[in-house]
C-alpha positions in Angstrom: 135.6 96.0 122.4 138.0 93.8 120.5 136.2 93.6 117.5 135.6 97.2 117.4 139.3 97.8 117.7 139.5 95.0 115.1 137.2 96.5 112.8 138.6 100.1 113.0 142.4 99.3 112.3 140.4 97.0 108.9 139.0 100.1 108.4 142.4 102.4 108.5 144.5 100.4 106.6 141.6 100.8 103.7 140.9 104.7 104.4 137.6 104.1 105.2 135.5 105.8 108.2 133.6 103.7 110.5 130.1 106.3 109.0 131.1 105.5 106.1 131.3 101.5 106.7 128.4 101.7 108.9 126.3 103.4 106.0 127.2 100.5 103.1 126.1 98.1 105.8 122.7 99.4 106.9 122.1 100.1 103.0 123.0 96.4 102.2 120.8 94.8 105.6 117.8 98.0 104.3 117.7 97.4 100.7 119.0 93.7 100.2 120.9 94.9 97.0 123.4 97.5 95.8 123.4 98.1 91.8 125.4 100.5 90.4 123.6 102.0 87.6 120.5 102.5 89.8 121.8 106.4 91.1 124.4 108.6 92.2 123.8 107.5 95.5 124.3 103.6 94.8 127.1 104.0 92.8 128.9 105.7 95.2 128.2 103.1 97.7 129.4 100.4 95.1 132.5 101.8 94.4 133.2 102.0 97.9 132.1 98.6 98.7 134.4 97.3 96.2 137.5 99.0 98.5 136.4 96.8 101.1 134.5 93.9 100.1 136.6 91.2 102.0 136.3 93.2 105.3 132.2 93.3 104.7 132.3 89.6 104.0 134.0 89.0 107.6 131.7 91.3 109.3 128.3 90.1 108.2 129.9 86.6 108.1 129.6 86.4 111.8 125.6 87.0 110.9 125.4 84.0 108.3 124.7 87.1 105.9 126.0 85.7 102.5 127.2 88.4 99.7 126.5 87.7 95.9 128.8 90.0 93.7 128.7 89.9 90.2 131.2 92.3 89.0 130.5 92.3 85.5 127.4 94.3 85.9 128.0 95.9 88.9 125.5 94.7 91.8 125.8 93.2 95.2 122.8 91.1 96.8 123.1 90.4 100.5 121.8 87.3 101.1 120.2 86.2 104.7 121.1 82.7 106.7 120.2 79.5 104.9 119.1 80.9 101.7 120.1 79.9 98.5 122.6 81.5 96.6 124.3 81.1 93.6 127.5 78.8 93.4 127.7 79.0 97.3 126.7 76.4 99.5 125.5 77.0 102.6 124.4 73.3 104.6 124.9 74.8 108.1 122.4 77.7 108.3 118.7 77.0 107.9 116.7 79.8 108.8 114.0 79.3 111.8 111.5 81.7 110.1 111.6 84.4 107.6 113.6 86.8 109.7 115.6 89.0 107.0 114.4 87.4 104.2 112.0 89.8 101.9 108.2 88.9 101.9 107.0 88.9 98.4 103.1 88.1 97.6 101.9 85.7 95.1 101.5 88.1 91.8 105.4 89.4 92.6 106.5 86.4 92.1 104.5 85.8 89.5 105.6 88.5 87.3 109.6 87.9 88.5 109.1 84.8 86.6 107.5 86.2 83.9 110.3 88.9 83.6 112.9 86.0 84.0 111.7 84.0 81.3 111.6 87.1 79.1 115.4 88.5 79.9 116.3 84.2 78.5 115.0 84.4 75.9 116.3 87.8 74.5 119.6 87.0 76.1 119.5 84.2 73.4 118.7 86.6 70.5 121.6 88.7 71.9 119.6 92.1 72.5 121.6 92.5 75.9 123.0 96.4 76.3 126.1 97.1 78.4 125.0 97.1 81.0 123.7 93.5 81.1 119.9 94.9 80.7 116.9 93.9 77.7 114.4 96.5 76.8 110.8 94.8 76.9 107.2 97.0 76.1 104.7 96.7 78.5 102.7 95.5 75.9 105.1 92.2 75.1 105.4 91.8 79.2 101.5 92.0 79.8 101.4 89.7 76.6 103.3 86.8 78.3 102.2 87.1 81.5 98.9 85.7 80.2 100.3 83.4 77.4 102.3 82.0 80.3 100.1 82.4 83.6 96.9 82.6 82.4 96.4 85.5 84.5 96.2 89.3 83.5 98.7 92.1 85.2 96.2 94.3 87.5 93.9 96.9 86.0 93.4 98.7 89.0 96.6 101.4 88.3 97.4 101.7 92.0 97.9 98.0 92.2 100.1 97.5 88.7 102.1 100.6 90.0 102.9 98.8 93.9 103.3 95.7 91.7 106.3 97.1 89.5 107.2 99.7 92.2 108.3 96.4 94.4 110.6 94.8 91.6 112.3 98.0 90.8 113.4 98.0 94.6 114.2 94.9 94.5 116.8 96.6 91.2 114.9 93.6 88.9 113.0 96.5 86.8 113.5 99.9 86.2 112.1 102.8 84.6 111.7 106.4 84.0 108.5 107.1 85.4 105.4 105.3 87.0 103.2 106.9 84.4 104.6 104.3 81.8 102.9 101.6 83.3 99.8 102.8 82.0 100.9 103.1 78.5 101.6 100.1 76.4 104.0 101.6 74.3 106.5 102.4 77.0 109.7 100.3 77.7 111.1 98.6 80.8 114.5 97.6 81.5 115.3 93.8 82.9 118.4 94.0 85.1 120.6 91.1 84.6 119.5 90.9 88.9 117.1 89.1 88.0 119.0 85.6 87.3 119.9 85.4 90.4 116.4 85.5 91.6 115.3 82.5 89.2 117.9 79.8 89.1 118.3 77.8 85.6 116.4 74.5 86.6 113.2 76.9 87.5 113.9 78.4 84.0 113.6 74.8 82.3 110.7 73.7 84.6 109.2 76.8 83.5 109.8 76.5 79.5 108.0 72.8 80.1 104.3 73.0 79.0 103.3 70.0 81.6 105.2 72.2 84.3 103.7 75.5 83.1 99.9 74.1 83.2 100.7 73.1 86.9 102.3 76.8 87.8 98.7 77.8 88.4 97.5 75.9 90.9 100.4 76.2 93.8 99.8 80.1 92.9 96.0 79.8 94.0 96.8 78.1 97.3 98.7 81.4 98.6 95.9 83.3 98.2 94.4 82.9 101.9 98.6 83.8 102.5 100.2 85.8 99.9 103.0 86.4 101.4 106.3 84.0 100.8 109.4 83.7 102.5 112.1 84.6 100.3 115.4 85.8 100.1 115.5 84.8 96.6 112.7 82.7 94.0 115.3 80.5 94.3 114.0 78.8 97.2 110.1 78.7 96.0 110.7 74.8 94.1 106.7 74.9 95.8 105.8 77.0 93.0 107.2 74.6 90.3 105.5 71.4 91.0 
């Protein structure tokens, strides 16, 4: 009772209804992520977690959630107990099991890596829009998922499109239609999301031939369990070794 009555005067003094908290929160603990050029919907919710970010820190504080807010291109990632998250420390929480944390299967991380090392190396060649975003062809991103995995994206069209369709909710892809994935031709758009996925040490483990050759190998031994706890790539240093 007293933190409700706590929680409501909070949300007074900000003009904010208790739906209208209670619907940024479920979106956040639903979706994992809030990025405000994904729809009218989302930016809406961004904007009004902005006008209370420091009240939605304490709240899901007393959950160990963790909130990653980068301002400059407009995305929040919530981030479960223990997990790793960038420039924050977190030495008291470890998590028992997977419990929040998102399950992702062997080829998603595969191609998150794939995307990360992509949006690196155009961020160095400076073709970054506005909004913190590269443009990449299916054809260049099918291209270095072989050169770097040895591995081909799926041909099966109902497997590439679950495949992409996961990123995207994950607001690490987007674009206009599903139909694109079929065509070569067609463009995807990298968030700038997806650095905090892959931190900068798995970049350079990554860029390292010796390191790359042995990238296959822990990706074979999750076939008989394709799933992976993760709240972020961060956490897989497995799949570097």
């Amino acid at each position: 009772m007293m933190l409700k009555q706590w929680l409501n005067e909070r949300l007074n003094s900000l003009q904010i209804s208790a739906d209208d908290f209670s619907e940024i929160v479920i979106r956040l603990l639903d979706y994992g992520v809030l990025c405000r050029d994904e729809s009218q919907i989302e930016q809406k919710l961004y904007d009004r977690f902005v006008q209370c970010e420091a009240l939605l820190e304490d709240y899901l504080s007393v959950l160990a959630i963790r909130l990653q807010h980068d301002r400059r291109f407009a995305f929040v990632r919530a981030y479960p107990p223990g997990a790793s998250v960038p420039d924050m420390q977190d030495d008291e929480h470890t998590p028992f099991n997977g419990g929040l944390r998102a399950r992702l299967n062997q080829m998603e991380v595969a191609l998150i890596l794939v995307c990360r090392i992509e949006y690196a190396k155009q961020l160095r060649e400076a073709r970054v829009d506005e909004n913190g975003c590269v443009l990449v062809s299916m054809e260049a991103l099918s291209i270095a998922f072989t050169n770097l995995l040895k591995r081909t994206l799926p041909d099966n069209i109902t497997e590439r499109r679950a495949l992409f369709r996961r990123l995207r909710q994950l607001r690490l892809l987007s674009y206009q239609q599903e139909d694109d994935l079929e065509n070569p031709e067609s463009y995807l758009r990298i968030r700038p999301a997806i650095t905090s996925m892959v931190n900068d040490d798995a970049l350079a483990a990554l860029a390292n031939e010796e390191e790359l050759a042995q990238l296959d190998a822990p990706l074979e031994e999750e076939k008989d369990n394709p799933e992976v706890a993760a709240a972020s790539i961060r956490d897989q240093s497995s799949l570097f070794n």
